[in-house]
C-alpha positions in Angstrom: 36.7 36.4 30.4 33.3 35.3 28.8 30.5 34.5 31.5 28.7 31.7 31.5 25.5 33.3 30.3 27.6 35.2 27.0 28.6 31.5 26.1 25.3 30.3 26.3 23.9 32.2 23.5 20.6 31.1 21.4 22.8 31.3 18.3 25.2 28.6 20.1 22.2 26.9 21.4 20.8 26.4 17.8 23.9 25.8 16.3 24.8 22.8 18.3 21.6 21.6 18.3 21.0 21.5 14.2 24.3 20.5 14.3 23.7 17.1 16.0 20.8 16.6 14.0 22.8 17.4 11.0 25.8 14.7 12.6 23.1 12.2 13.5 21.5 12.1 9.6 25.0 11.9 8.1 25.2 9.1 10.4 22.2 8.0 8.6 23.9 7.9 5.1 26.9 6.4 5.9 25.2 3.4 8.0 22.8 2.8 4.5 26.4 3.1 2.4 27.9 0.7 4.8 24.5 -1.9 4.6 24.5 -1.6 0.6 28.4 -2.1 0.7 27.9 -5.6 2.7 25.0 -6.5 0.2 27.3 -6.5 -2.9 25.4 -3.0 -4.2 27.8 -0.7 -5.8 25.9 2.1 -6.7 27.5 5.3 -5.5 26.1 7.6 -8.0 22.2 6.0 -7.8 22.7 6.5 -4.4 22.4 10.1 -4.3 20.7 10.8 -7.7 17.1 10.9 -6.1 18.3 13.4 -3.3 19.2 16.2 -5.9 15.8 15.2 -7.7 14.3 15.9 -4.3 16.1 18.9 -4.0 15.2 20.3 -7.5 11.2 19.4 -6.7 10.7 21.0 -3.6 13.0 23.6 -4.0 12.3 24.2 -7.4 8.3 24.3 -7.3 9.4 27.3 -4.8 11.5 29.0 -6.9 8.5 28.8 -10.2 5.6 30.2 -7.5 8.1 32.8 -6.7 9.0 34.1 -10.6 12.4 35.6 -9.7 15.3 35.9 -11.8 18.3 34.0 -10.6 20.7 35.7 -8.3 23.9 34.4 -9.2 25.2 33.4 -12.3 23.9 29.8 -13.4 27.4 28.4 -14.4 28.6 28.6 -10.8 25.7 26.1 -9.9 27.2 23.8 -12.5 30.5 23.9 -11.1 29.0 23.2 -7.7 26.2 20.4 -8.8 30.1 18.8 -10.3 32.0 18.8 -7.2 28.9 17.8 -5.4 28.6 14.9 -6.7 31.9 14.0 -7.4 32.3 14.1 -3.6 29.0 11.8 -2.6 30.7 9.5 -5.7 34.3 9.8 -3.4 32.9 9.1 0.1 30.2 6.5 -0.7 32.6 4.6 -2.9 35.2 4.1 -0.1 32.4 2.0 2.0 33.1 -0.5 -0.5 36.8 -0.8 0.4 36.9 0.3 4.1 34.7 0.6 7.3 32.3 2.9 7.9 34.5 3.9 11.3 37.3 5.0 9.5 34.9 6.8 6.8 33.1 9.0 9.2 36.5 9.4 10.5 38.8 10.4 7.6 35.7 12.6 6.8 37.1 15.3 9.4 39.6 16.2 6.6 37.4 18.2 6.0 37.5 20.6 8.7 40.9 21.8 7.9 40.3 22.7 4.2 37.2 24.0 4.9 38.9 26.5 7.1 42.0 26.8 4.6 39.6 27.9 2.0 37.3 30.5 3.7 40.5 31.8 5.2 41.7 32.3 1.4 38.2 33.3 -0.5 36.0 34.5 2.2 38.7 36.2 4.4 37.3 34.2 7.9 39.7 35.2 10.7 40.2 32.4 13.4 41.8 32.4 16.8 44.5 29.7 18.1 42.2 28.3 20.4 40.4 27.2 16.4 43.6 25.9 15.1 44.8 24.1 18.0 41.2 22.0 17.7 42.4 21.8 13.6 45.6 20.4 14.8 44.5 18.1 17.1 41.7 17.2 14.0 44.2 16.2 11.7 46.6 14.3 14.4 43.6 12.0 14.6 43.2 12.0 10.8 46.6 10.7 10.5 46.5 8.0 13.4 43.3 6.4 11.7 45.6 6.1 8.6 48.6 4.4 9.8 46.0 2.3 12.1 44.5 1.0 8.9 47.5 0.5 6.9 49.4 -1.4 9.8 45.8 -3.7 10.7 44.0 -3.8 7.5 42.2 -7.2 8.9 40.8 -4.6 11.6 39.5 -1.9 9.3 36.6 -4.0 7.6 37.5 -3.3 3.8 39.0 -5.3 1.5 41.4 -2.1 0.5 41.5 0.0 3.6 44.5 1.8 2.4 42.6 2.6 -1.2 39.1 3.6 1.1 41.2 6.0 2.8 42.3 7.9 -0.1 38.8 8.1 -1.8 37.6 9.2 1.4 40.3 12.4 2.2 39.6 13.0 -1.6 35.9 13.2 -1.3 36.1 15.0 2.1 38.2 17.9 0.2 35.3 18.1 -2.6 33.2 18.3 0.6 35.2 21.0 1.6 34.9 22.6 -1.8 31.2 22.6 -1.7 30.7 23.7 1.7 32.6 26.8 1.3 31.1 27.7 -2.3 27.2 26.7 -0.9 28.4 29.0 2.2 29.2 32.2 -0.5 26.4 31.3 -2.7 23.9 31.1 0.2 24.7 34.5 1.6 25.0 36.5 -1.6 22.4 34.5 -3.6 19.3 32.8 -1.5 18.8 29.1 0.0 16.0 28.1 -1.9 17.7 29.4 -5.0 20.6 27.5 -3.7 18.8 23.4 -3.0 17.2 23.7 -6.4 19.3 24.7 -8.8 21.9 22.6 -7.1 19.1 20.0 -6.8 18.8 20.2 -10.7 22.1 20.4 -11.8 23.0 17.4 -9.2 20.6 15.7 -10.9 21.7 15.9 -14.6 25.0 15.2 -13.6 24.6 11.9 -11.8 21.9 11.0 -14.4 25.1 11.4 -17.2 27.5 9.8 -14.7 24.7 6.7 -14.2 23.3 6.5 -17.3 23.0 2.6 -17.1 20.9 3.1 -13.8 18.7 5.5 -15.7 18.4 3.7 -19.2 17.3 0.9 -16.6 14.5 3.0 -15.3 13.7 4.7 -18.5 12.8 1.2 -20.5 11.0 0.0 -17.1 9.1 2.8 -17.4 8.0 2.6 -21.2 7.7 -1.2 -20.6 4.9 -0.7 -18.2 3.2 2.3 -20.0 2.9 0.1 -23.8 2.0 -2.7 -22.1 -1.4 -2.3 -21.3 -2.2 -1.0 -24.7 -0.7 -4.2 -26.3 -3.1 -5.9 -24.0 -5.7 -4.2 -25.1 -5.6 -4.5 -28.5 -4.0 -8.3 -28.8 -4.3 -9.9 -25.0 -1.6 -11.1 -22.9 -0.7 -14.7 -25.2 0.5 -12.1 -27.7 2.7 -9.9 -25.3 4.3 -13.0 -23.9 4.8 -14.4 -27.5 6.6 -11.1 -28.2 8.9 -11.4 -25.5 10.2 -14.9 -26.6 12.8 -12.2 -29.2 14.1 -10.4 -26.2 16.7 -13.1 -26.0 17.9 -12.4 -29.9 17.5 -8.9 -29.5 20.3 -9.0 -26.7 22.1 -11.4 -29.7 22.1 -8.4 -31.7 23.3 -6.0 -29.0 26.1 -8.7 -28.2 26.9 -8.4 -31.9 27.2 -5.1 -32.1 28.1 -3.5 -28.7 30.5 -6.1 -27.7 31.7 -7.4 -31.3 30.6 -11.3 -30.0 30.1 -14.4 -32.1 27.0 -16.2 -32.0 26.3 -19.2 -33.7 23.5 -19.5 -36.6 20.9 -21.1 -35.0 20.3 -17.7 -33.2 19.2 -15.8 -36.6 17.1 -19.0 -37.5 15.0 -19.3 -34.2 14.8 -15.2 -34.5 13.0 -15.6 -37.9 10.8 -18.5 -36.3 9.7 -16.5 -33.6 9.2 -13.6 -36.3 6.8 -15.7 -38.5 5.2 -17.2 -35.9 3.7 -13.5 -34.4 2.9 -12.5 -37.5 0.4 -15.7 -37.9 -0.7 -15.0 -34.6 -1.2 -11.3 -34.6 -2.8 -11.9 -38.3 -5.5 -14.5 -36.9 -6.1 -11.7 -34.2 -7.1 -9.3 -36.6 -9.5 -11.5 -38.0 -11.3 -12.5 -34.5 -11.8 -8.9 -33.5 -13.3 -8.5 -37.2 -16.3 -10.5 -36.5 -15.9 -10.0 -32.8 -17.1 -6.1 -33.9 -19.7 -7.8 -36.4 -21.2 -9.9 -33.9 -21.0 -6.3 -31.4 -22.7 -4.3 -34.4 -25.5 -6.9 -35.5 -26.4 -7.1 -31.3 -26.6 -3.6 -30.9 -28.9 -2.8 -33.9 -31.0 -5.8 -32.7 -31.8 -3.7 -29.6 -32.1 -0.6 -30.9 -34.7 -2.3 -33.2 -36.2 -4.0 -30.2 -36.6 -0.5 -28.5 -37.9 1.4 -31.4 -40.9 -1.3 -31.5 -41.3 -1.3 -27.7 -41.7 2.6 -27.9 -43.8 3.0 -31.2 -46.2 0.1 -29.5 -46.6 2.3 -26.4 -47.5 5.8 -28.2 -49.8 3.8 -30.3 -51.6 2.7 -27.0 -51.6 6.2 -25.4 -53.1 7.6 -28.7 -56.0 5.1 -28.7 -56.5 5.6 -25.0 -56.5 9.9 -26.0 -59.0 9.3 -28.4 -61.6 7.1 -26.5 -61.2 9.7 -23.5 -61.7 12.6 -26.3 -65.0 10.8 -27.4 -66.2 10.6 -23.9 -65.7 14.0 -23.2 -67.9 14.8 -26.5 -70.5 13.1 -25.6 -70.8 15.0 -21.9 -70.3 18.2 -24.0 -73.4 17.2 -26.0 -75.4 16.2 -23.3 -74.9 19.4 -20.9 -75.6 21.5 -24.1 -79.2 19.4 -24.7 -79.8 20.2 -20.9 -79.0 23.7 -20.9 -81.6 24.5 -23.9 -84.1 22.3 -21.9 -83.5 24.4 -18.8 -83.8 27.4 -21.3 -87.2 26.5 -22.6 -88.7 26.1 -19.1 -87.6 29.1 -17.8 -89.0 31.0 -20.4 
């Protein structure tokens, strides 16, 4: 019989405690997933791309300081960043067809494959009193399917029975992961572990949203040419350049989605065409005598200083000459007087 004190252990202590904080951010996610859902946002991949960037940042800045070699082989990380993210694609994808109740639900499908596959791989031995709490597990998992295919108007989805599925499927990945992060963490290292799964996550939900990040990409070469353009031509010329994004997405309509367009579309192109190269020509011409007008202004005052300063050495000369030709003078004198003294004394 285990005593109370035996049960009570700090490893239990610790372990339900992270583990309720761990339940509570989860809760966290799926809430968010559920919000987005309701907005009309359908982003599962976005969703979680910056969480592996974080990973690989913090995690990763670690690992340079450190300068180790890796301790497991990098393909494994691969494999893992995959199924990863395959899974957060699964489970945040099924918010758009069911509720977040039956989600966080259907995600204790989990539990049993987890078991199933450390049982298989990393030879964990569990007692009855384990399965029977698997058993029960899965009794619930399948009452909370039948609920929702028999009151679909209860489940808050427009495709309950389709958000289950994606769901069990993404709690397996889930399963997956958990189990390979659990080998790779004790024969490899955690902070090898976040950041190479952090990078790997990364690149893979950057391929797998590539619209989302050709998005930020342009955004963020938009914003770094722009000030130059100002610079160098003023904001009426950036805004007259922007008049061709509409026939530039012409083209792409041409070409990308093999579209139609009517004529008029090439002629106001070349209009807009002519028309900035008379206005950027004109500019070229302003900033000409604009740096004239700079030049003749600056040599002006560089003239106007070299005057002012030749004027005020010629003044300090004359005033060292009159004081040299005082000083003579009481030279002269004190010599007379000396020779006169001289005489007397003599």
């Amino acid at each position: 019989m285990v005593t109370s004190k035996e049960f009570w252990t700090n490893k239990t202590l610790i372990g339900l405690g992270l583990g309720q904080l761990l339940s509570l951010l989860i809760t966290s996610t799926g809430f968010s997933s559920s919000e987005l859902s309701k907005k009309g946002i359908d982003a599962p991949t976005s969703q979680s791309f910056l969480n592996y960037v974080l990973l690989a940042i913090v995690y990763g800045s670690i690992m340079l300081y450190r300068k180790e070699p890796l301790k497991s082989k990098w393909y494994y990380y691969v494999l893992l960043g995959v199924v990863d993210v395959e899974a957060n694609f699964l489970v945040v994808k099924a918010y758009q067809y069911t509720s977040i109740t039956s989600v966080m639900l259907l995600d204790c499908w989990s539990i049993p494959s987890v078991m199933l596959l450390t049982w298989l791989f990393l030879k964990t031995k569990y007692r009855y009193r384990k399965i029977t709490g698997v058993v029960v597990c899965i009794a619930g998992l399948v009452t909370v399917v039948f609920s929702d295919v028999h009151a679909g108007d209860r489940a808050g989805g427009s495709n309950p029975s389709k958000g289950d599925v994606l769901v069990i499927a993404g709690a397996t990945l889930y399963a997956v992961s958990n189990v390979s992060e659990e080998f790779l963490v004790k024969s490899a290292d955690r902070i090898e572990l976040m950041s190479m799964l952090g990078v790997f996550g990364a690149i893979i939900s950057a391929i797998q949203a590539l619209p989302f990040v050709g998005f930020s990409l342009a955004m963020f070469l938009f914003y770094s040419f722009v000030p130059i353009l100002l610079k160098i031509n003023g904001s009426t010329m950036l805004n007259l350049s922007l008049l061709t994004s509409d026939m530039w997405a012409v083209v792409i309509r041409i070409f990308a989605y093999h579209e139609k367009v009517d004529w008029l579309y090439f002629l106001a192109f070349a209009a807009v065409t002519v028309g900035l190269v008379i206005y950027s020509g004109g500019d070229k011409e302003e900033d000409h005598r604009t740096d004239v007008a700079d030049e003749d202004a600056e040599r002006s005052k560089r003239f106007d200083e070299e005057v002012g300063s030749r004027s005020h050495n010629h003044g300090t000369v004359e005033r060292s000459l009159k004081t040299g030709d005082a000083s003579s003078s009481f030279m002269e004198s004190e010599v007379v007087d000396n020779k006169s003294t001289g005489k007397d004394t003599k």
